[in-house]
Every structure is written in structure tokens, then in C-alpha cells.
N, C-alpha and C positions, 0 to 999 in steps of 0.2 A: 875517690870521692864516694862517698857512701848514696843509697838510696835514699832520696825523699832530702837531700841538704844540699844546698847551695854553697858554694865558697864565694866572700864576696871578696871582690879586688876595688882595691882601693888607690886612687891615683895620686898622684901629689897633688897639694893644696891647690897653686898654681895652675894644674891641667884644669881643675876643676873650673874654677873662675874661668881659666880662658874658653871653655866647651859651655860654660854656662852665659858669659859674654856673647861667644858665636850666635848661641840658639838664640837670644834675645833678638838680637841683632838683624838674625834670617828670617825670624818670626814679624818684627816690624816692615821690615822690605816687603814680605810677603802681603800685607795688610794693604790695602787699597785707602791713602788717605781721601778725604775730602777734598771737592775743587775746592780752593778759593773762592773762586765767581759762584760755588752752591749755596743759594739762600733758600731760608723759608718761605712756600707760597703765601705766608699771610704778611699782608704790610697795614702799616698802623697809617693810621692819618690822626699827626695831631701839630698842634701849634700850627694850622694852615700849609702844612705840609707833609709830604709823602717821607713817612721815618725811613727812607733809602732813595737813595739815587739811582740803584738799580738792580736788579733782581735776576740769575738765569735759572731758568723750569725745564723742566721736561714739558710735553702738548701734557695739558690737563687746569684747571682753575687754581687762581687767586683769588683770595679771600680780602677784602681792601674792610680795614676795623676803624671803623671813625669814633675818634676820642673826643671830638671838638662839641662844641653846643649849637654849631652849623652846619647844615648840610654841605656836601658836595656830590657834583656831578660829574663822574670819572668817565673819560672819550681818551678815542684813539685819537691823536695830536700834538701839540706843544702851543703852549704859551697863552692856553684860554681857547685855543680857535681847534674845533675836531676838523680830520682830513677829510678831502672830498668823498671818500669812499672806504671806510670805517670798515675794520673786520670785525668788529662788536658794536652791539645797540651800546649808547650810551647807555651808563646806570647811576641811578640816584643813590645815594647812601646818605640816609637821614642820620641827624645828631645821636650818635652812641647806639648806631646799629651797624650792622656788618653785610654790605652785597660780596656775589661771589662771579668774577666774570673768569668765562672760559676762553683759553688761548689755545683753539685745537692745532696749529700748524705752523712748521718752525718758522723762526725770522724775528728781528727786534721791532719792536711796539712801542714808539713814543708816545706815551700816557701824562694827561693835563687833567686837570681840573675844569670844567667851563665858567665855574663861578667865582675862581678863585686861580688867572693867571699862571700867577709865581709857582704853585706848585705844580712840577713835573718830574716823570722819572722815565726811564725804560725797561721793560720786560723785554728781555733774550729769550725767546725760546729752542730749545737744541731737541 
């Protein structure tokens, strides 16, 4: 081989595609998909309900975006009624504004509406 040239080697068609199949292959495995259960910390509220059924976070805020021409008032609870001992103030979230409540500590959070029963959902926190 002379200085400064390379010889290239060239494989069958075949080796090719399967060494290039491999690397894809190993490269995917390698990738960390998404949970499933990973959603976006913002949730819509529209049509008198909470656009998810239910949400898992890291400790840190939700953003709750109210689309309706009603207010809601977002508690820790189910079915309209907040629990005796609430790990967040309730919060108001006026017609086509957005509150942001914080979920600093892991555990699931049944989240209600108080003015509006029917909608409820649950924040997982991990």
C-alpha cells in the first residue's frame, strides 16, 4: 500500500444491509423509549371536563388551560367534594385563563372540579 492511500474493501451487498440492519437495530434498543403513562404537565379543560383522565409527572406543576366560558375550581378530591386535608389550596381558573398547581411529593392525587362534579381525573406523581 503506498503512503497517504487507502484501499477500500468492499463487502457483499448482503453483509452490508445485514451490518447496516444490526446498527439500526442496536441503535434503537439503545434509545430510552417513552413511558406510556408520560404525559404533558398541561391539561386542557374544555367541554366541562378534564381533556385526560390521567396524567404521570415528575414532583414539579401542572398547568390546568381552561377553554370553557366557565370557571372552574380545581381541589384535591373526587366527585365535587375536596378531601379533608388537601395537599394543595384549591385554585380558581377563570374562563380562558390558565392556573398552575404544584405537586411537590410523589403519590396519586384525585383532582375534581368543585363547581362542576363530573369532571375528575388523577395526577401520579413518581
Amino acid at each position: 500500500m503506498r503512503s497517504g492511500v487507502l484501499r477500500k474493501r468492499w463487502l457483499p451487498r448482503g453483509a452490508t444491509l445485514t451490518a447496516m440492519l444490526f446498527l439500526l437495530v442496536a441503535c434503537a434498543a439503545a434509545s430510552p423509549s417513552p413511558s406510556p403513562s408520560a404525559q404533558s404537565s398541561t391539561v386542557d379543560l374544555h367541554g366541562l371536563a378534564f381533556g385526560v383522565a390521567e396524567i404521570t409527572i415528575s414532583p414539579g406543576d401542572v398547568s390546568f388551560v381552561n377553554q370553557d366560558a366557565v370557571p372552574h375550581l380545581i381541589a384535591e378530591g373526587q366527585n365535587g367534594t375536596q378531601v379533608a386535608s388537601p395537599h394543595f389550596t384549591k385554585t380558581n381558573v377563570a374562563a380562558n385563563q390558565t392556573a398552575t398547581i404544584t405537586f411537590g411529593a410523589a403519590g396519586d392525587y384525585q383532582i375534581t372540579c368543585l363547581i362542576h362534579p363530573t369532571m375528575n381525573m388523577v395526577v401520579h406523581v413518581h
